[in-house]
Backbone as CSV, one residue per row, in Angstrom:
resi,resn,N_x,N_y,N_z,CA_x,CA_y,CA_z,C_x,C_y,C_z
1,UNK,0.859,-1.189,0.000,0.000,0.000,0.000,0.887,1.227,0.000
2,UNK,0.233,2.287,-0.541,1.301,3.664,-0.850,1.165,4.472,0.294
3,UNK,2.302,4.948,0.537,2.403,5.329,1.575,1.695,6.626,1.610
4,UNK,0.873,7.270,2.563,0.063,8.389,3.007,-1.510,7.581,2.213
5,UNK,-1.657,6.835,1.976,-3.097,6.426,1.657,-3.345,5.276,2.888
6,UNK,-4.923,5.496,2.679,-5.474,3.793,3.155,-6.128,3.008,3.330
7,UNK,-6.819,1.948,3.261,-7.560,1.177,2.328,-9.152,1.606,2.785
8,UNK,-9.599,1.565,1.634,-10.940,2.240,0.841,-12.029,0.808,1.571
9,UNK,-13.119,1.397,2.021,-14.106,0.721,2.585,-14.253,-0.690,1.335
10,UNK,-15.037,-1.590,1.936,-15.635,-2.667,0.638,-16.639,-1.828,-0.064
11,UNK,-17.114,-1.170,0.280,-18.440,-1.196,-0.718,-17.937,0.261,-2.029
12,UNK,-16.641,0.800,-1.351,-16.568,1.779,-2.367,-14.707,1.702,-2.957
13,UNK,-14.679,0.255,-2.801,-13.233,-0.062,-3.526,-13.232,-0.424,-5.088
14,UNK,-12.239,0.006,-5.684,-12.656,-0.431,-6.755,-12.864,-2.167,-7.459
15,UNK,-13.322,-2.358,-8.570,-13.348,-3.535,-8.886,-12.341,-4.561,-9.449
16,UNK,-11.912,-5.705,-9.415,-10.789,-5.871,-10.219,-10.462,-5.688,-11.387
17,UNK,-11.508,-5.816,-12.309,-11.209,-5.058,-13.865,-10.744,-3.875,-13.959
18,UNK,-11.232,-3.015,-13.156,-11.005,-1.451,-12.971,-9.314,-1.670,-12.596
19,UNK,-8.913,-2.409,-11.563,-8.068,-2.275,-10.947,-7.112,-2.780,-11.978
20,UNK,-7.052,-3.500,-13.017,-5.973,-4.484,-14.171,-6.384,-3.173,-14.918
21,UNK,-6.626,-2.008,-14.997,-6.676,-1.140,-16.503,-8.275,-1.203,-17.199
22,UNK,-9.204,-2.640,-16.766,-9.354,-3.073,-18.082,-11.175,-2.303,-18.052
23,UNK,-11.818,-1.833,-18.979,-13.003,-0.925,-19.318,-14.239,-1.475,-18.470
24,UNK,-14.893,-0.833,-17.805,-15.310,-1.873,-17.080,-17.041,-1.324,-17.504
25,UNK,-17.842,-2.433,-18.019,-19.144,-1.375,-18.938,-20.014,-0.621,-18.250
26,UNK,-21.178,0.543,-18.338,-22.127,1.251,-17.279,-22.583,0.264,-16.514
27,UNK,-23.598,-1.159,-17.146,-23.968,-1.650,-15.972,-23.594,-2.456,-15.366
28,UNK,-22.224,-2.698,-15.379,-21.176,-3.482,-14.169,-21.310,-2.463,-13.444
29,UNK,-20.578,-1.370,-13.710,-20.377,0.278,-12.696,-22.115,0.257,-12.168
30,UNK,-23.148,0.219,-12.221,-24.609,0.359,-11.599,-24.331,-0.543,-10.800
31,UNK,-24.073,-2.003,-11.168,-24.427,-3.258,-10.149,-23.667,-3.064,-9.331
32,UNK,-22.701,-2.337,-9.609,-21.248,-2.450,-8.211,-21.874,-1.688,-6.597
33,UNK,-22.627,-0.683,-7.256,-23.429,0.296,-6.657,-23.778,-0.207,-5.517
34,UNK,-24.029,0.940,-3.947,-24.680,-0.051,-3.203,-25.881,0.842,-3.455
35,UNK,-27.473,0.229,-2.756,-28.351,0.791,-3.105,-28.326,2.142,-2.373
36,UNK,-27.930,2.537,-1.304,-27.826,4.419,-0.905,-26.954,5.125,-1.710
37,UNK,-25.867,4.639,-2.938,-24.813,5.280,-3.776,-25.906,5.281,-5.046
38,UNK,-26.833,4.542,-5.218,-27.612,4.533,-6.226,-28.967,5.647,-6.353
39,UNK,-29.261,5.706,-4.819,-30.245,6.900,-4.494,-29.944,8.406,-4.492
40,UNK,-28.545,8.449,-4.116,-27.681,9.592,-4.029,-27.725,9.584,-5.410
41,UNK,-26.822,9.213,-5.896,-27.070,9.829,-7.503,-28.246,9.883,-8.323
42,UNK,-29.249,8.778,-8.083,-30.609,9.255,-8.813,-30.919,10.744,-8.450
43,UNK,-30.304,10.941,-7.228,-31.539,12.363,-6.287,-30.864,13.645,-7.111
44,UNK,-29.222,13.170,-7.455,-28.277,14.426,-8.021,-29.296,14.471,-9.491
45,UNK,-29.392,13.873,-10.497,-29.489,13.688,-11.774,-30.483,14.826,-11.628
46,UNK,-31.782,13.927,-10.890,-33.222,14.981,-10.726,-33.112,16.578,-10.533
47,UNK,-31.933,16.641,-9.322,-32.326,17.967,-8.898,-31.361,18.679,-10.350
48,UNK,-30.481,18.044,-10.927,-29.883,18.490,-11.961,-30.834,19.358,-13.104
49,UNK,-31.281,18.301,-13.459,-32.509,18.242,-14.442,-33.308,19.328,-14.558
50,UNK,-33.941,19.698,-13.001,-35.121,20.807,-12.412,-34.348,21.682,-12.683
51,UNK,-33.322,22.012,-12.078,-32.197,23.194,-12.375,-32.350,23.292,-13.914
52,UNK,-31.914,23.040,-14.562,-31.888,23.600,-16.084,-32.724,23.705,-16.748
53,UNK,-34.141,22.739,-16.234,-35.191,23.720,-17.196,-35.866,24.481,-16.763
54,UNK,-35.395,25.180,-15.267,-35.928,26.481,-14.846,-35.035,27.238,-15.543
55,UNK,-34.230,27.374,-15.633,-33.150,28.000,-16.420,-33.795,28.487,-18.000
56,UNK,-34.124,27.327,-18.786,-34.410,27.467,-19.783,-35.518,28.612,-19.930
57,UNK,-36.628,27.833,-18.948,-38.112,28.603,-18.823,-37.444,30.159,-18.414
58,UNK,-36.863,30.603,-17.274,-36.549,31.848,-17.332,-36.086,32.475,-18.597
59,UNK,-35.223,32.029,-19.392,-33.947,32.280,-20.631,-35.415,33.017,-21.700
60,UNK,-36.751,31.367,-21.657,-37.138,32.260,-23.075,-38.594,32.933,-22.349
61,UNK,-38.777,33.271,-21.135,-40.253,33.937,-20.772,-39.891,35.545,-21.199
62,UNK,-40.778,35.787,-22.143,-40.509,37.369,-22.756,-40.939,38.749,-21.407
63,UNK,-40.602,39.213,-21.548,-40.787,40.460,-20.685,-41.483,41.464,-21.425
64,UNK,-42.623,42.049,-20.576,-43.670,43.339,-20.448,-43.282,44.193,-21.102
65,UNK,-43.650,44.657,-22.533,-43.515,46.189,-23.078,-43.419,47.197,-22.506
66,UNK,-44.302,47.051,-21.501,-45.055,48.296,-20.552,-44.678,48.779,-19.700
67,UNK,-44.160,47.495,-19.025,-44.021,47.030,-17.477,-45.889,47.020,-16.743
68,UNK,-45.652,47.976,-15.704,-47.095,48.598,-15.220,-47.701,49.627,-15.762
69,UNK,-47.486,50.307,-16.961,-48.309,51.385,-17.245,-47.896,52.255,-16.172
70,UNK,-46.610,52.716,-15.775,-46.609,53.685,-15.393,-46.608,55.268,-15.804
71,UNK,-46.946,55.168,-16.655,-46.705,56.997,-16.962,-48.319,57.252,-17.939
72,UNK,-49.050,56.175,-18.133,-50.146,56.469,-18.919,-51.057,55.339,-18.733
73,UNK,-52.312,55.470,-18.544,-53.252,54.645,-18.146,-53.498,53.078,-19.020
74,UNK,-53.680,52.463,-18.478,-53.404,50.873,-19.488,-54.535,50.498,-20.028
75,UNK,-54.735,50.424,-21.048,-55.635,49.912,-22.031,-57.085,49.578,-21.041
76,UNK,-57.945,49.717,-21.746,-59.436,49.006,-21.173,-59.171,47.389,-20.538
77,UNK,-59.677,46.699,-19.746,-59.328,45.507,-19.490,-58.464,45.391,-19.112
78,UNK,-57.025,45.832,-19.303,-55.899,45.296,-18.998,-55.533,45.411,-17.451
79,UNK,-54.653,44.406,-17.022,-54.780,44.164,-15.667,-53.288,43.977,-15.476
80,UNK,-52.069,44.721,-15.332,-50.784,44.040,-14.865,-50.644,44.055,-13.433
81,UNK,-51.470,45.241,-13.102,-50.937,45.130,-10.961,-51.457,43.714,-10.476
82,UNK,-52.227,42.972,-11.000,-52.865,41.814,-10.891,-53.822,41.575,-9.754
83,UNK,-54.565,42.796,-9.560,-55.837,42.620,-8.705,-56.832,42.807,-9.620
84,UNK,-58.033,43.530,-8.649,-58.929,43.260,-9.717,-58.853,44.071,-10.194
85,UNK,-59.861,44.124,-11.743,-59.614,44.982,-12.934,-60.759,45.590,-12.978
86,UNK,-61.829,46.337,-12.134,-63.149,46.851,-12.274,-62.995,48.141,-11.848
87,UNK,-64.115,48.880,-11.313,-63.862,49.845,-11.463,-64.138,50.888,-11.848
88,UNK,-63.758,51.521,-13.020,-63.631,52.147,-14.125,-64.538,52.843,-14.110
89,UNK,-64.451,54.405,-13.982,-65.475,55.555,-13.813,-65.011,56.544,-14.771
90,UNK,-63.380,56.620,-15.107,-63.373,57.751,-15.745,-61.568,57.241,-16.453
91,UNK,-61.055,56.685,-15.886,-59.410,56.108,-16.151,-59.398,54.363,-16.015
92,UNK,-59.307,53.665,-17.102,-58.927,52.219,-16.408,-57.379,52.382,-15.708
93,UNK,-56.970,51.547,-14.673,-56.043,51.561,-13.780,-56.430,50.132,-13.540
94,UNK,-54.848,49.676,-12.745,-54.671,48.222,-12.637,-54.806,48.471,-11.027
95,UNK,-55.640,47.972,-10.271,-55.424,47.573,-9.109,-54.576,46.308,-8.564
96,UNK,-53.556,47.342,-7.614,-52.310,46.367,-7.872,-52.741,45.489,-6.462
97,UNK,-52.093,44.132,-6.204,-52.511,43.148,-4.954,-51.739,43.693,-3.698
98,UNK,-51.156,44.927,-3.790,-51.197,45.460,-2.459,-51.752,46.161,-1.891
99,UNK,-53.036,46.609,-2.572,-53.948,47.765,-2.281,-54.711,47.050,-1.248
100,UNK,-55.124,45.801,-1.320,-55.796,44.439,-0.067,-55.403,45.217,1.045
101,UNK,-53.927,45.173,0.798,-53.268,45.447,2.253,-53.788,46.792,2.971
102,UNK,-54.455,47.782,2.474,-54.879,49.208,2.590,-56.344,49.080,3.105
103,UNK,-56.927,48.270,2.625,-58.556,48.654,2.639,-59.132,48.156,4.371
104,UNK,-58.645,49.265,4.926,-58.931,48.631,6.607,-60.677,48.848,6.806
105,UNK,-61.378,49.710,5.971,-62.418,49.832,5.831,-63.751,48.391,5.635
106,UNK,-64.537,48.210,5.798,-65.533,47.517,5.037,-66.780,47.301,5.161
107,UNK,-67.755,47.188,4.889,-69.055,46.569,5.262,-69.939,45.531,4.674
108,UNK,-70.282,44.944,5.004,-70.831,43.414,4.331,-72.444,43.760,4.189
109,UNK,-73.345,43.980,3.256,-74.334,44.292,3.343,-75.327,42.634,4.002
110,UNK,-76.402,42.955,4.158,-77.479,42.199,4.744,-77.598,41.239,3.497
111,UNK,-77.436,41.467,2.165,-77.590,40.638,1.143,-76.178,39.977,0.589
112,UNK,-75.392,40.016,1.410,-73.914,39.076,0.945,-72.774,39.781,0.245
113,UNK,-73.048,40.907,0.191,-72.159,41.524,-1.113,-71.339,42.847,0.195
114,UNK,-69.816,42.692,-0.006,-68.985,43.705,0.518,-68.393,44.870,0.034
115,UNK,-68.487,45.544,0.822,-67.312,46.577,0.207,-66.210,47.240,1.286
116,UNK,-65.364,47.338,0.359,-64.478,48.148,1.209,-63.728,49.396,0.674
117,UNK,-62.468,49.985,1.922,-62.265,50.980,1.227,-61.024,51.257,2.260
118,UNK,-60.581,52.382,2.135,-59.253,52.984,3.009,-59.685,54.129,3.949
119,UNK,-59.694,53.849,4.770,-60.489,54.843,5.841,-59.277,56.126,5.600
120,UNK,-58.308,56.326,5.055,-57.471,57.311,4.507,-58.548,58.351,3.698
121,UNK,-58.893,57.731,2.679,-59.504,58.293,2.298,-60.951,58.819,1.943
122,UNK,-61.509,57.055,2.774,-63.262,57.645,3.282,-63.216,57.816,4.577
123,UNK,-64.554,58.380,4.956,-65.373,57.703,6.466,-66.023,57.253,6.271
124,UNK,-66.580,56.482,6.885,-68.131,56.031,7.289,-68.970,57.243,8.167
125,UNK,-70.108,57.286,7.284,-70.898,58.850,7.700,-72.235,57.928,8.415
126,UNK,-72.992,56.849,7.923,-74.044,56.151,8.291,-73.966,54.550,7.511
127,UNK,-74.408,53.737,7.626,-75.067,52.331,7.304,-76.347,51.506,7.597
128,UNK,-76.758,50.869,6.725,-78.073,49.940,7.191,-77.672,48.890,5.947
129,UNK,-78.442,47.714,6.915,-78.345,46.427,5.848,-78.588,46.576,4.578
130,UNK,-79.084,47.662,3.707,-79.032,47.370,2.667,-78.409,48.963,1.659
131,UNK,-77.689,49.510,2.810,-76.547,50.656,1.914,-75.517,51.136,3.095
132,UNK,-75.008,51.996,2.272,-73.665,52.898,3.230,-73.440,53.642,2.542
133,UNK,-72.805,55.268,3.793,-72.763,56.072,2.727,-71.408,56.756,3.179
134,UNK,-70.593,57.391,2.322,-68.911,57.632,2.995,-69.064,58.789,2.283
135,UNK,-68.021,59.670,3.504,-67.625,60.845,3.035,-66.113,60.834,2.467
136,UNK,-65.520,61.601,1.282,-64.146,61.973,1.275,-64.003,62.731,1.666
137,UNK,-62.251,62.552,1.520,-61.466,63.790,2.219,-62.436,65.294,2.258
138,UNK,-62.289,66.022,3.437,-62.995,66.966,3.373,-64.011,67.259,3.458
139,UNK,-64.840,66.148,2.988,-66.339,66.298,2.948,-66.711,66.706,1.951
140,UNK,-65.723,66.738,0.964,-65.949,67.723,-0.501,-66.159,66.365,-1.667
141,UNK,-66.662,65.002,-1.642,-67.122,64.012,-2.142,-67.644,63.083,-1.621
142,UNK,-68.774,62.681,-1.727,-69.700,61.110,-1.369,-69.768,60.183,-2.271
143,UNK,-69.823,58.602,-1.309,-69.983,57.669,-1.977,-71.256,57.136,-1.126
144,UNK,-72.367,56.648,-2.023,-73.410,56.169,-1.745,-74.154,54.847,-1.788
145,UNK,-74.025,53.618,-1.683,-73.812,52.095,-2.354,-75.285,52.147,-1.733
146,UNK,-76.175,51.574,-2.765,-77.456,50.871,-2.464,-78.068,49.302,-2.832
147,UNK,-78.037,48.656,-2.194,-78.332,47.212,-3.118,-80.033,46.762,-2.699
148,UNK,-80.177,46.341,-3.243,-81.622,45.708,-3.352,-81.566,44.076,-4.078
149,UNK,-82.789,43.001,-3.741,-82.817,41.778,-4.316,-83.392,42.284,-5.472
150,UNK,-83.042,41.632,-6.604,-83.139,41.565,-7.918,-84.424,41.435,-8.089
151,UNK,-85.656,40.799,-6.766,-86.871,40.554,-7.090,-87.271,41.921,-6.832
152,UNK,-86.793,42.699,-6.446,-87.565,44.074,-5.604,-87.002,45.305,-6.752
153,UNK,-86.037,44.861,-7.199,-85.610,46.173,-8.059,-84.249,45.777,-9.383
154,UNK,-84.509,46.604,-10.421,-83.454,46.444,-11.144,-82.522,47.487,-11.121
155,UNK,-81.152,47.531,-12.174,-79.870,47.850,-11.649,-80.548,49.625,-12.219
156,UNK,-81.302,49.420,-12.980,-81.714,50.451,-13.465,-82.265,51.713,-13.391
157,UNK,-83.480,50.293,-12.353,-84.504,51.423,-11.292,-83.866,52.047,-10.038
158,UNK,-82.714,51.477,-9.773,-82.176,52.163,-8.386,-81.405,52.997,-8.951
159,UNK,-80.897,53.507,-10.489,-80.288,54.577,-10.615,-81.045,55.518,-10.714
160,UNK,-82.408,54.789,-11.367,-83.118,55.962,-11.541,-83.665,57.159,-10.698
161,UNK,-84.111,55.956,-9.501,-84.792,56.716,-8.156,-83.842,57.228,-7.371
162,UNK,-81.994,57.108,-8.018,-81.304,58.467,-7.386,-80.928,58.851,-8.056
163,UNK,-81.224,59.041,-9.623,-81.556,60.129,-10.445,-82.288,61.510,-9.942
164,UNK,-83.575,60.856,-9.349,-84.808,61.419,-9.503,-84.348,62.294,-8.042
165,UNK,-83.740,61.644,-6.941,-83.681,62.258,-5.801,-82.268,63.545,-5.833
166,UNK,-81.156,63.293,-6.520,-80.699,64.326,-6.734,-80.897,65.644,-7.748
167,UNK,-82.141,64.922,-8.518,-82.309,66.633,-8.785,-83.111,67.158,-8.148
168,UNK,-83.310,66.797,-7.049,-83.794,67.474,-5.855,-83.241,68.418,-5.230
169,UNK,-82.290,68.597,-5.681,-81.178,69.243,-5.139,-80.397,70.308,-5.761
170,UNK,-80.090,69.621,-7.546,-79.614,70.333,-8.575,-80.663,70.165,-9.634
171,UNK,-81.552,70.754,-9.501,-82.578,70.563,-10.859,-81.929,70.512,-11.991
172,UNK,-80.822,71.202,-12.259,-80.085,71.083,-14.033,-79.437,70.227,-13.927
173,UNK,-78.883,69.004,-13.473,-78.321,68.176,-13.040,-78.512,67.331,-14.675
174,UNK,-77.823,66.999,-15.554,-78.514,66.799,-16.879,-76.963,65.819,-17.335
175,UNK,-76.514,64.721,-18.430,-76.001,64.284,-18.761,-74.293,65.349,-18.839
176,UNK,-73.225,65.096,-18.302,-71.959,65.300,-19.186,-71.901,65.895,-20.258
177,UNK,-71.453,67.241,-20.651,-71.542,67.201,-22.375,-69.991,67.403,-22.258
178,UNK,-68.998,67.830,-21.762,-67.597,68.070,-21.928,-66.861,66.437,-22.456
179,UNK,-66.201,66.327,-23.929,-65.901,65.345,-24.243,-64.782,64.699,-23.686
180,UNK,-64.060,65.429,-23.002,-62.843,65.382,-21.967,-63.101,64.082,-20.890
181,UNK,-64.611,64.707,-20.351,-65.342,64.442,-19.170,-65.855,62.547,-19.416
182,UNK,-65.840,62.365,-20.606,-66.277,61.157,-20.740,-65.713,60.169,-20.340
183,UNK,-66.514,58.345,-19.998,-65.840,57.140,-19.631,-65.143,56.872,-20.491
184,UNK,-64.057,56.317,-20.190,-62.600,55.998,-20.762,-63.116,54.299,-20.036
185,UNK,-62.927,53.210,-21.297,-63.179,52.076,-20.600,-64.493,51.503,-20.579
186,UNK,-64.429,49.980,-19.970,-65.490,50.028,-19.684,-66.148,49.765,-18.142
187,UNK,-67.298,50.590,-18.013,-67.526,50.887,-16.251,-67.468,48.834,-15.652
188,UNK,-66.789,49.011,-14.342,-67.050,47.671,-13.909,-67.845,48.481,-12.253
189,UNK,-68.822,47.143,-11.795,-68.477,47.193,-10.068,-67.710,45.565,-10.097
190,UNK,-66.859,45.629,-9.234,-66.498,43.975,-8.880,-65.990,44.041,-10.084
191,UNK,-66.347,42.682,-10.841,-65.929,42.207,-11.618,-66.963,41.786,-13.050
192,UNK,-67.862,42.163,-12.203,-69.082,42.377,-13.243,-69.385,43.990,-13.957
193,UNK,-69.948,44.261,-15.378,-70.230,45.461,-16.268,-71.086,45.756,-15.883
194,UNK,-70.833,47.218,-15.743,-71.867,48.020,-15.357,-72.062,49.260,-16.681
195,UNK,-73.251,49.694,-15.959,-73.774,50.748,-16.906,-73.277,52.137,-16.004
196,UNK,-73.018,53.253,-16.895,-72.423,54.597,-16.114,-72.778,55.609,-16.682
197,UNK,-73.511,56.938,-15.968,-73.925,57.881,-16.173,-73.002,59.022,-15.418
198,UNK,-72.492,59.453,-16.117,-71.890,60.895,-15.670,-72.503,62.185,-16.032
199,UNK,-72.708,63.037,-15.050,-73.837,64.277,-14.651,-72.970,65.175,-14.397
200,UNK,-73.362,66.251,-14.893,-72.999,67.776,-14.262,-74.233,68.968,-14.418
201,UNK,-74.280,69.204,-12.706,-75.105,70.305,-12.446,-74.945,70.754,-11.192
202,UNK,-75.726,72.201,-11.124,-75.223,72.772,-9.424,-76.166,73.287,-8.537
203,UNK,-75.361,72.974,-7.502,-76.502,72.107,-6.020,-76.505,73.836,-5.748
204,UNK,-77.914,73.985,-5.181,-78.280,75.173,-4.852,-79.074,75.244,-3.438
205,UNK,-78.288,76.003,-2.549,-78.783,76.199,-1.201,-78.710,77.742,-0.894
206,UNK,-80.175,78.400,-0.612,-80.035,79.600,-0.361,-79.436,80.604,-1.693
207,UNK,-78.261,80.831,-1.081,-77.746,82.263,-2.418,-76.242,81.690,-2.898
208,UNK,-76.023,80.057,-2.053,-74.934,79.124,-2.488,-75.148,78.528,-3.855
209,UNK,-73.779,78.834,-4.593,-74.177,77.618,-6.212,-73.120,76.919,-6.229
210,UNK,-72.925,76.130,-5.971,-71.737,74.886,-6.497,-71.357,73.736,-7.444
211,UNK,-70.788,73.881,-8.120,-71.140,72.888,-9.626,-70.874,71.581,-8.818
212,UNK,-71.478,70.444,-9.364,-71.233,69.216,-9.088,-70.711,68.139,-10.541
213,UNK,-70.147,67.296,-9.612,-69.779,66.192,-10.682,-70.346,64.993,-9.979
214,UNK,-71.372,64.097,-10.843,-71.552,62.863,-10.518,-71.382,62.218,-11.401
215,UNK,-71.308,60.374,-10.354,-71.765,59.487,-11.766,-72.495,58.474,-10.977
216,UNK,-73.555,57.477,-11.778,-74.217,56.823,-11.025,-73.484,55.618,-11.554
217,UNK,-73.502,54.453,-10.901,-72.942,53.395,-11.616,-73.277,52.108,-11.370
218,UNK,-74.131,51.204,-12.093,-75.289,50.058,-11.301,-75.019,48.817,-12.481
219,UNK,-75.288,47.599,-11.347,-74.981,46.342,-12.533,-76.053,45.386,-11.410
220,UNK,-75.834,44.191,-11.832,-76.906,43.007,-11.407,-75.822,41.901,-11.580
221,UNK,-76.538,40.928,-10.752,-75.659,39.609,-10.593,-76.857,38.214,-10.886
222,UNK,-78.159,38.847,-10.874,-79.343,38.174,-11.318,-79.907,37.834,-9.975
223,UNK,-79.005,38.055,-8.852,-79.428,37.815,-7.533,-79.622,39.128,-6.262
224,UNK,-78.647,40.365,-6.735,-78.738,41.610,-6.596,-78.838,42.696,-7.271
225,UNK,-79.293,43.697,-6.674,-79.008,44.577,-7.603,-78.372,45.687,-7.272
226,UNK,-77.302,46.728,-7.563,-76.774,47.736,-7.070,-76.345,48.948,-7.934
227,UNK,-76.772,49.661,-6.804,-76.059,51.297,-7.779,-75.429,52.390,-7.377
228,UNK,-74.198,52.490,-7.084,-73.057,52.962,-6.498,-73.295,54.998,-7.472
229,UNK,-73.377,55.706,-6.196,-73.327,56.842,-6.393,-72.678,58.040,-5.483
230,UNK,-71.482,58.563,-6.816,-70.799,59.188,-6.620,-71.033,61.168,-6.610
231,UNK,-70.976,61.943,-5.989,-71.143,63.199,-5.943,-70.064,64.024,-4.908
232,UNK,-69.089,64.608,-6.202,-68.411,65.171,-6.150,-68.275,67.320,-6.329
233,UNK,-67.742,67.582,-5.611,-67.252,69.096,-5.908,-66.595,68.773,-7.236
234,UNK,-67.317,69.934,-8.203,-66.717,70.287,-9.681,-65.066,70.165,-9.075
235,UNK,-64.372,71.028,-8.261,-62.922,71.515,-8.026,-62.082,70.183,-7.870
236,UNK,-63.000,69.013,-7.496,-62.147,67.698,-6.716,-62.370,66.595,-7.673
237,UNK,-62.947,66.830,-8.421,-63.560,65.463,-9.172,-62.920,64.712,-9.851
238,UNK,-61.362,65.042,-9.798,-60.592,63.660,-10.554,-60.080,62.944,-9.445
239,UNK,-59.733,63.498,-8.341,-59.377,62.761,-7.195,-60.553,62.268,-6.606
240,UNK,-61.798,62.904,-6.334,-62.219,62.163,-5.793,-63.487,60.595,-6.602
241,UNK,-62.967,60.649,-8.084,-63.426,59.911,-9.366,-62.393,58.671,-8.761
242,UNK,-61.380,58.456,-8.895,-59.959,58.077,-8.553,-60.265,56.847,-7.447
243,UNK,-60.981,58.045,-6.221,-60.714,57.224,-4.931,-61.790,56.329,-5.110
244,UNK,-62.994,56.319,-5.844,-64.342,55.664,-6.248,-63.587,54.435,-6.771
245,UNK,-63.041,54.792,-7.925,-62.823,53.727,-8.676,-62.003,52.196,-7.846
246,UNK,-61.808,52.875,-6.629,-60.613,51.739,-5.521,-62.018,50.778,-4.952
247,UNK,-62.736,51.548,-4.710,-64.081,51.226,-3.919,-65.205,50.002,-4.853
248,UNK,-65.419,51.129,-6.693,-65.781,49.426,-7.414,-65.104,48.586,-7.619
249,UNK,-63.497,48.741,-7.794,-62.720,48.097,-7.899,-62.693,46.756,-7.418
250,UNK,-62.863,47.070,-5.638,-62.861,45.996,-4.427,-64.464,45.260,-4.694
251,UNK,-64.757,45.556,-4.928,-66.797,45.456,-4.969,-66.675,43.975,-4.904
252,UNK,-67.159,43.019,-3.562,-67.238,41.913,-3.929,-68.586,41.440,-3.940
253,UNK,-68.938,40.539,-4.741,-70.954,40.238,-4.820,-70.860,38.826,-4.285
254,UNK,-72.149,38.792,-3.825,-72.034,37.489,-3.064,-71.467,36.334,-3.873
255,UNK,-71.616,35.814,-2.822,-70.398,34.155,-2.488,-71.542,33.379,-3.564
């Protein structure tokens, strides 16, 4: 034996063919194997294997034109923040899956359907099982959610009858004509299409005139019905259009 070596266990000495020079074929080298030298290397091959065609899969997965649409609003539908994609009052925007993390707000109506929101930027002003109504920042925008069973009312009639109740208020209260002013998109609550009316007229109290911006915005699930209404100060109405859109965004309809 050579000196500074010394002798190699049985199970991992070599064989005598090996040991005369002479070629010794793969499955002599397998059988020589003990079965834990055989598991060990099956386990290497595998994890080998996984390794390189993650590799591959990374090498050819193409990357985002866009990225997030940061500098200009993303197409109708389109969804990269990867929440939900509804919404839509006046800008489609991607609600991104960390906004969840924000909405400390919520209320579950009497008919199954939630909403929430960021007490940042609403309050809660009042509630009953079958609405809620939030103030924004300031007090200078409301959000108004009404639901009803689908047997009692359609998405239609509840815009209508707060149609009918805010021009109680702003008698000229009459369709949008500024082409600026128009839906971009198409209106969602949740995840279901809605229909959207955007209004401008001004609320008159005493010798007060204040232009307003609304929009009403109502859909059906065949089991509810709802119609989310927004009334804004003319001066605030893209921010507070904005903070709405977080609110249909989240819109969940019953289970």
């Amino acid at each position: 034996m050579a000196e500074g070596t010394a002798p190699l266990p049985p199970a991992y000495a070599p064989s005598s063919a090996h040991a005369h020079g002479h070629f010794q074929p793969l499955g002599d080298r397998w059988a020589s194997l003990t079965p834990m030298r055989r598991v060990l290397l099956f386990a290497a091959v595998l994890v080998a294997v996984v390794v390189i065609a993650n590799l591959l899969a990374a090498v050819r997965q193409p990357t985002s034109p866009g990225g997030d649409c940061p500098s200009q609003p993303c197409g109708p539908g389109s969804n990269p923040g990867g929440g939900n994609p509804g919404g839509v009052i006046v800008k489609p925007g991607p609600h991104s899956t960390a906004t969840a993390l924000l909405l400390d707000g919520q209320w579950k109506s009497a008919l199954g359907s939630l909403v929430e929101w960021e007490t940042r930027k609403w309050t809660e002003s009042a509630r009953k099982d079958r609405s809620i109504f939030l103030l924004g920042s300031k007090s200078e925008f409301s959000l108004f959610v009404v639901i009803a069973p689908a047997t009692e009312s359609t998405p239609e009639a509840l815009a209508a009858d707060r149609l009918a109740f805010l021009k109680t208020l702003a008698p000229d209260l009459a369709d949008e004509s500024d082409p600026k002013r128009q839906t971009l998109g198409i209106p969602m609550i949740g995840n279901r299409q809605a229909t959207a009316s955007l209004l401008a007229g001004n609320y008159t109290k005493d010798q007060d005139v204040e232009p307003w911006s609304v929009a009403l915005v109502s859909a059906g699930d065949g089991r509810i019905s709802v119609v989310i209404q927004l009334v804004a100060a003319d001066a605030v109405r893209d921010s507070a259009f904005k903070a709405a859109d977080q609110v249909l965004g989240e819109f969940l309809w019953p289970e």
